[in-house]
C-alpha positions as CSV (number, residue, x, y, z in Angstrom):
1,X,-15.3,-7.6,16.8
2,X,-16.5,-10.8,14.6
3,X,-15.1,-14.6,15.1
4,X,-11.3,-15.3,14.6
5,X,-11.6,-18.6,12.7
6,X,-9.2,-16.5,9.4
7,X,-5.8,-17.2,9.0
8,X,-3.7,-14.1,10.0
9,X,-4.2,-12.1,6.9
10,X,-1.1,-10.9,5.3
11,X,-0.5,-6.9,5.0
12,X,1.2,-4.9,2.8
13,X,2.4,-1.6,3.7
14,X,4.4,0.8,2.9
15,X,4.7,4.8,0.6
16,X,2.5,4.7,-2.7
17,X,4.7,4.4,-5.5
18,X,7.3,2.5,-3.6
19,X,6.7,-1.3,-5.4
20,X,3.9,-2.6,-3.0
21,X,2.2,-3.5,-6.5
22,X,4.9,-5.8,-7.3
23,X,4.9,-7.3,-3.9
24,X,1.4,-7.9,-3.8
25,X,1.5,-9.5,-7.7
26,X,4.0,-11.6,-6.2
27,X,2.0,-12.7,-3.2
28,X,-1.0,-13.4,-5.3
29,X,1.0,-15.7,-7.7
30,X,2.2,-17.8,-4.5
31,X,-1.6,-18.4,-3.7
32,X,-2.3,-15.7,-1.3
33,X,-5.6,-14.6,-1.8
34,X,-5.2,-10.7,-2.1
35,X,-8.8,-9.9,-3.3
36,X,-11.6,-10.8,-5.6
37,X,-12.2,-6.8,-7.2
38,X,-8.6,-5.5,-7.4
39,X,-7.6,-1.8,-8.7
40,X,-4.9,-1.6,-11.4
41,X,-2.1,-1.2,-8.7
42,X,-3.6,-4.5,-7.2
43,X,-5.5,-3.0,-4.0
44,X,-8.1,-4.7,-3.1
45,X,-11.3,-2.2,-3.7
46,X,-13.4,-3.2,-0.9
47,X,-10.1,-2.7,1.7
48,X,-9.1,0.9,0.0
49,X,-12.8,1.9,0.8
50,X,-12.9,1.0,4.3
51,X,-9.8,2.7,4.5
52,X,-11.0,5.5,2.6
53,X,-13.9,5.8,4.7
54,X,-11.4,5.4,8.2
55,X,-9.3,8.7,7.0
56,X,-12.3,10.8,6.3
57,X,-13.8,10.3,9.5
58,X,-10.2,12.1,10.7
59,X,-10.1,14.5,7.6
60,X,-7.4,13.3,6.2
61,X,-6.2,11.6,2.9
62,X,-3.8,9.4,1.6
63,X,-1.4,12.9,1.1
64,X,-2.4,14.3,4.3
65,X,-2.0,11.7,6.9
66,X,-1.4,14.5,9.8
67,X,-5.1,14.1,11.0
68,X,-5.0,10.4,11.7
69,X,-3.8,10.6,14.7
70,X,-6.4,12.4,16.3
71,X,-8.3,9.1,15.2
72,X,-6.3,6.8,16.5
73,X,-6.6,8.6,20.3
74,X,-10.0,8.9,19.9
75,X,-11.2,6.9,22.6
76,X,-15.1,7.4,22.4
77,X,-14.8,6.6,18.3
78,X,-12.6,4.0,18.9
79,X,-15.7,1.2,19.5
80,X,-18.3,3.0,17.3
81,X,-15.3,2.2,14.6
82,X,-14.9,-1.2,15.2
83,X,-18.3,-2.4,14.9
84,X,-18.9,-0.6,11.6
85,X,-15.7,-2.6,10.7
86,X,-16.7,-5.8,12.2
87,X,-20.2,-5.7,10.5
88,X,-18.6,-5.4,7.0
89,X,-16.1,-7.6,7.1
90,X,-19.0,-10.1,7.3
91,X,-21.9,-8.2,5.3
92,X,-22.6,-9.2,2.1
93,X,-20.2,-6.3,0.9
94,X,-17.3,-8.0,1.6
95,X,-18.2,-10.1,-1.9
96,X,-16.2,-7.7,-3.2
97,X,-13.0,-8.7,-1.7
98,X,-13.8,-12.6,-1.4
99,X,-15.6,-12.8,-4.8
100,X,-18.5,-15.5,-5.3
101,X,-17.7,-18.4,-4.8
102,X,-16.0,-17.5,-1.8
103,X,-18.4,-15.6,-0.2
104,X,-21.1,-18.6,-1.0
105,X,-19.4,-21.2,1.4
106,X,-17.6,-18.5,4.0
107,X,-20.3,-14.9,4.0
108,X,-17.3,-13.4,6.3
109,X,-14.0,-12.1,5.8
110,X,-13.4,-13.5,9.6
111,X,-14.5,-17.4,8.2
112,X,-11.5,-17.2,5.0
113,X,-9.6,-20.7,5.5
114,X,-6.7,-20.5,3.4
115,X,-3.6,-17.6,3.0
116,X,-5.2,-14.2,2.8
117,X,-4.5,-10.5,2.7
118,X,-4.6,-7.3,1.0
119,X,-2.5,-4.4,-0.3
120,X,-2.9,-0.5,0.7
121,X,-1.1,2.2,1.3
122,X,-3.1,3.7,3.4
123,X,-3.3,0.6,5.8
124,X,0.0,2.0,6.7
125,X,-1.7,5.4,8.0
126,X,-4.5,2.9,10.0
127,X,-2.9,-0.7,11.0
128,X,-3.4,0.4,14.6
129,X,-7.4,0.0,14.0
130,X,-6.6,-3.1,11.8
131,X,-4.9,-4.8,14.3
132,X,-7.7,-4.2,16.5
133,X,-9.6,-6.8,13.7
134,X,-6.5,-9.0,13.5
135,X,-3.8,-8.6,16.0
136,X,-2.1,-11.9,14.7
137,X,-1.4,-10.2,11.0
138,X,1.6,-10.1,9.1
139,X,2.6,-7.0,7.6
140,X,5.4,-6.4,5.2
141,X,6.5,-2.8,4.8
142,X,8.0,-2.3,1.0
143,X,10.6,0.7,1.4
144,X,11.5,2.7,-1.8
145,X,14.3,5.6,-2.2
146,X,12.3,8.8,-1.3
147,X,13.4,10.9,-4.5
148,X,12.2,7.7,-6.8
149,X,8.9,7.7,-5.0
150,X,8.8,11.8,-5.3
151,X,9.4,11.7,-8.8
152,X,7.1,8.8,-9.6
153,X,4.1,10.6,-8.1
154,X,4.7,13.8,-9.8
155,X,5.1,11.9,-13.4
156,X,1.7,9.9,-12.5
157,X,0.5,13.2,-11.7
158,X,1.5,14.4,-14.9
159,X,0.4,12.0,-16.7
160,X,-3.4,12.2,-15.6
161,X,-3.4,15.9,-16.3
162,X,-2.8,15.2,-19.6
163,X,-5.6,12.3,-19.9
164,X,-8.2,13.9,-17.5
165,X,-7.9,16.9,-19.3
166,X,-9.0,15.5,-22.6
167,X,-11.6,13.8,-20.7
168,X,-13.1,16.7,-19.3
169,X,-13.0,18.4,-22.8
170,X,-15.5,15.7,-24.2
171,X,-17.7,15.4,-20.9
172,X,-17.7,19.1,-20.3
173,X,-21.3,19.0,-20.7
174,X,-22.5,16.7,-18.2
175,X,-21.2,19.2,-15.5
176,X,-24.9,20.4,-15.8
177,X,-26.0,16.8,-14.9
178,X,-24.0,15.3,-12.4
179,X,-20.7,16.1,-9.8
180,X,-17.7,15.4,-10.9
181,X,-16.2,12.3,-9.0
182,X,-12.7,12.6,-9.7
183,X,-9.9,15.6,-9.5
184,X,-7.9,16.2,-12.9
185,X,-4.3,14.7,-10.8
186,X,-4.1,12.6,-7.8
187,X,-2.5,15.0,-5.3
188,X,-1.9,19.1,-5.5
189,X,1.0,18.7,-2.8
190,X,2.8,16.0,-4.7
191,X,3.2,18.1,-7.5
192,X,6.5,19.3,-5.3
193,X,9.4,16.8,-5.2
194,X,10.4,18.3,-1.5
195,X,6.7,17.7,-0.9
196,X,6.8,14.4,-2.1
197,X,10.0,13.4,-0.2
198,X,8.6,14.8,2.5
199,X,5.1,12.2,2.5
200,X,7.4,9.7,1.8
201,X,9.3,10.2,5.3
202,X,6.0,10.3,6.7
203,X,4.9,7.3,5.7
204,X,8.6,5.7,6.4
205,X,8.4,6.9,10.0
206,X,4.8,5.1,10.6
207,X,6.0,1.8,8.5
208,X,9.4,1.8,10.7
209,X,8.3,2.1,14.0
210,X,5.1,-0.3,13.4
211,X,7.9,-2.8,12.2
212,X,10.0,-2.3,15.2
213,X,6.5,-2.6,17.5
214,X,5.8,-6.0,16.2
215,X,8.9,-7.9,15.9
216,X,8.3,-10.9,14.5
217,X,5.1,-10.4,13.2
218,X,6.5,-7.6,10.7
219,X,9.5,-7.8,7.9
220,X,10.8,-4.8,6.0
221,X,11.9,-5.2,2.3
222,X,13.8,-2.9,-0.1
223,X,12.1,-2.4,-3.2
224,X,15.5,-1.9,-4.7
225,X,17.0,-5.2,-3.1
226,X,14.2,-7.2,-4.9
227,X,14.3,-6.2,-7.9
228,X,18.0,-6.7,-7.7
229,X,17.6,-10.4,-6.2
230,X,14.0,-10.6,-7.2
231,X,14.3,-14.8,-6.0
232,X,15.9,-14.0,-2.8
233,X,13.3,-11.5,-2.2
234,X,10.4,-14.1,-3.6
235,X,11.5,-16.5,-1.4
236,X,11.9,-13.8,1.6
237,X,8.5,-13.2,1.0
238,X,7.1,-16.6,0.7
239,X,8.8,-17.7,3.9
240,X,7.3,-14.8,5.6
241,X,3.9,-15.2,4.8
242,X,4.0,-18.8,5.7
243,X,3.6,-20.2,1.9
244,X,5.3,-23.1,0.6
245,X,5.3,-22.1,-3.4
246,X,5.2,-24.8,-5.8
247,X,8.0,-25.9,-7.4
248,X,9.2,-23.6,-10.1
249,X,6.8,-20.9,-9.7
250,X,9.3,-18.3,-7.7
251,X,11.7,-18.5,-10.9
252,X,8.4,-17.7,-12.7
253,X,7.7,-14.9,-10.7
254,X,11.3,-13.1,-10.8
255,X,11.1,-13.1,-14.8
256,X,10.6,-10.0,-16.3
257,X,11.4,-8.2,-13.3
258,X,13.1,-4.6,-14.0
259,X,16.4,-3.8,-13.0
260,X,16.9,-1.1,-14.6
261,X,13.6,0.9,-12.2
262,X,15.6,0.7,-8.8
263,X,17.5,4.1,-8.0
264,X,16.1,5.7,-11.4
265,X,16.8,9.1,-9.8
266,X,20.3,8.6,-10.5
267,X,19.6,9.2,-14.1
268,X,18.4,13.4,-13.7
269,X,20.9,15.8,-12.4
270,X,17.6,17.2,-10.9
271,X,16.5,14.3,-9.2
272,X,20.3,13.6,-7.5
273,X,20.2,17.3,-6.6
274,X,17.4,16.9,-4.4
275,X,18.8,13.4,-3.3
276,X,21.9,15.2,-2.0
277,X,19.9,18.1,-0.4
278,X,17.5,15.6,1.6
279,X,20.3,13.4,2.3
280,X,20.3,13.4,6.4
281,X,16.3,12.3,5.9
282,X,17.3,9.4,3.0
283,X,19.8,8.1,5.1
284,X,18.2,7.8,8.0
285,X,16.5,4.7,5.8
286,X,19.3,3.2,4.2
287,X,19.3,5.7,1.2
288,X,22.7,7.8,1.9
289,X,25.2,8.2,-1.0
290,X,27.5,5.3,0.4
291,X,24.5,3.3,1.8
292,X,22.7,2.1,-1.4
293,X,25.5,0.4,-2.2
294,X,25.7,-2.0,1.1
């Protein structure tokens, strides 16, 4: 384990495709450092490799979480584990995450002295290990409707079918030269809404109970509820995470905000099919047919 001279890093958890983007946007506009190398759906790069790295020492992935819990009772692993971790968080590879300047005057993850944190599904899959690191953490757990999160992993699905394909069509050639890196769509098994609904309760399950486990320390939000009050929810957040925002900026934050994306499944007599059959599992998160509405 390294020194404990950080600030209790703030988490975000919670289903891919279920708003932790906006979340963490928002967090990083209040002056939460959320990383210096960020992915397009604002994860912090050097975090989603170390949790990369975490779920393929249990064979699992992002899509198949089942495994990680044979990780997380691994008992012998369990210190081999936290030294690798420790180790990088203070290595020269965590430049990555704090970016230059940073890592000129702190070298450690451990030595950040202002608000910091970083957003990953998967953390959701692994906090147990993380709050090994930093038991004093606050983690926020963003909770989507099930059939919106489905449906938005099939489409992104869809949609990189459609680009990788083209891709491979002009790059066909360097087969010969060099692996491939990437598979044509994120995830086979989300390619089925039931599928998808049924990694979403997955994930919910985990998120839930680790919210439950650490009272205080924890918050859940409704992805739906924010961008329905997106100042209430800014404000939630702010107060959460212990930031005081400068005047102004959470009105700044709220504009442009969506309406229109929360319950989009309402739209598809498809989509509200499957919301009706998988009813008993959305409400058991808020998401029955008379529960949205409360």
């Amino acid at each position: 384990m390294g020194p404990r001279n950080s600030p209790a890093p703030f988490l975000i958890v919670g289903m891919h495709r279920s708003g932790t983007a906006l979340v963490s946007r928002i967090a990083d506009r209040l002056g939460i450092h959320m990383g210096w190398k960020l992915q397009g759906d604002h994860e912090a790069v050097f975090f989603v490799r170390l949790n990369q790295w975490l779920l393929d020492q249990a064979g699992a992935d992002w899509d198949w979480p089942e495994p990680v819990e044979g990780l997380l009772q691994h008992e012998a692993l369990a210190p081999l584990i936290d030294d690798y971790l420790s180790v990088t968080l203070q290595s020269p590879r965590s430049l990555e995450f704090l970016g230059p300047r940073r890592f000129l005057s702190r070298r450690s993850v451990f030595a950040i002295d202002e608000p910091w944190g970083w957003k990953d599904p998967r953390t959701t899959l692994l906090l147990p290990i993380w709050l090994r690191h930093f038991p004093n953490a606050r983690v926020l757990h963003v909770l989507r409707h099930g059939v919106d999160v489905a449906q938005s992993l099939k489409a992104r699905n869809e949609r990189n079918l459609v680009r990788r394909t083209k891709r491979a069509e002009r790059l066909r050639w360097t087969y010969r030269l060099r692996a491939k890196e990437r598979g044509f769509i994120n995830s086979v098994r989300c390619e089925s809404l039931d599928a998808g609904v049924d990694l979403w309760l997955e994930y919910a399950k985990r998120a839930r109970a680790q919210v439950e486990q650490l009272g205080e320390q924890a918050m859940e939000i409704r992805y739906e509820d924010l961008l329905d009050r997106p100042l209430e929810g800014a404000k939630a957040i702010a107060e959460f995470a212990g930031i005081e925002a400068p005047a102004g900026a959470l009105e700044e934050l709220c504009e442009g905000v969506d309406a229109s994306r929360a319950f989009a499944y309402r739209k598809s007599p498809e989509l509200r099919d499957l919301a009706d059959r998988r009813s008993e599992d959305l409400g058991t998160f808020g998401y029955g047919v008379h529960q949205e509405a409360m």
